[in-house]
N, C-alpha and C positions, 0 to 999 in steps of 0.2 A: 437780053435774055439771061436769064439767071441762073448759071452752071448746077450751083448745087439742089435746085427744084427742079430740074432734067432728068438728076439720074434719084433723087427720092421715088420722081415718078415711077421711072424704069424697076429700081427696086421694088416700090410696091405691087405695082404689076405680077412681077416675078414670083412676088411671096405670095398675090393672089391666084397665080397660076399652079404654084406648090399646093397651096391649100386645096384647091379644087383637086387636082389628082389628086393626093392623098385621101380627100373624102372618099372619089369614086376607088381607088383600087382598092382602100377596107372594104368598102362595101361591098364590091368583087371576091375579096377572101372570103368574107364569114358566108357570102351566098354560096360558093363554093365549097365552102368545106362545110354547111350545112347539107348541101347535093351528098357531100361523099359522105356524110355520115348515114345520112339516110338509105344512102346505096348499100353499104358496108351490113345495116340492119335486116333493111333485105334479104340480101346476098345469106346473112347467117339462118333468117329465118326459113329461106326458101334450102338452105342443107339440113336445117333439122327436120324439114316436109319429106325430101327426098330422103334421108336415114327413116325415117316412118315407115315410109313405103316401102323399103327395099327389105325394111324387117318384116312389116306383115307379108310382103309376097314372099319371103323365105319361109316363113312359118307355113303359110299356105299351102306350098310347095311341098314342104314338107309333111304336113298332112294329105296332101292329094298322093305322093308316092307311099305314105305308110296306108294309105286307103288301096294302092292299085297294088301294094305287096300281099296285103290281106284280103284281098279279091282272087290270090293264085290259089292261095290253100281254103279258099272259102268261097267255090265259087257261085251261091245264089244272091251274094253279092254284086254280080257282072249285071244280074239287071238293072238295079239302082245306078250304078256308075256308069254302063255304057253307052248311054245319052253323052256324058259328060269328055268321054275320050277325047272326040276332036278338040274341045276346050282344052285340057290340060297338054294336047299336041302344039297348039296356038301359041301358047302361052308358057310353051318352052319348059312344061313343068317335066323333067326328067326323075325316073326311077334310082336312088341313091343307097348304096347298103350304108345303113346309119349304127349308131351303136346300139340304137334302143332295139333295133330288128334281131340281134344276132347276139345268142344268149353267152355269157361268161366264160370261159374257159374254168374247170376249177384250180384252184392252189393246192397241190398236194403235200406243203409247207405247213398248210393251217391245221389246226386240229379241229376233229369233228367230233 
């Protein structure tokens, strides 16, 4: 038997067993880190869905409270919106004193 075509063999082997894993674990990375890239994109586009919404249901809100403040001092307005009450009770829309409701104080700094 011929010593040094023993362990060639055994070598080669070895550098064919290197090479298979290696093939398989790349291939393992880039699937992976295509998964996380993909996730990642997602991930961003489904906060800019949820920043969307969070803005129009504030604006909303805010128009439905500057709607139910101008319904006290106006009120043949209460027909139109009071259909609408329970909805805006649902949907947590609350009555806010905002800046636009409540008029300036004046400067008596300024000149007139």
């Amino acid at each position: 038997m011929n010593k040094s075509f023993s362990w060639a063999s055994v070598l080669f082997a070895l550098l064919a067993l290197n090479l298979v894993l290696n093939v398989f674990f790349t291939y393992r990375f880039v699937k992976l880190t295509r998964m996380a890239r993909t996730a990642a994109a997602s991930a961003a586009s489904y906060q800019q869905t949820t920043a969307k919404i969070n803005q129009n249901r504030l604006v909303v809100g805010r128009m439905a409270a500057e709607a139910l403040q101008y319904s006290r001092n106006h009120p043949e307005l209460n027909r139109i919106l009071g259909p609408y009450l329970p909805l805006y009770k649902d949907l947590n829309f609350t009555i806010h004193q905002t800046a636009t409701n409540a008029l300036p104080a004046p400067n008596p700094a300024l000149p007139r």
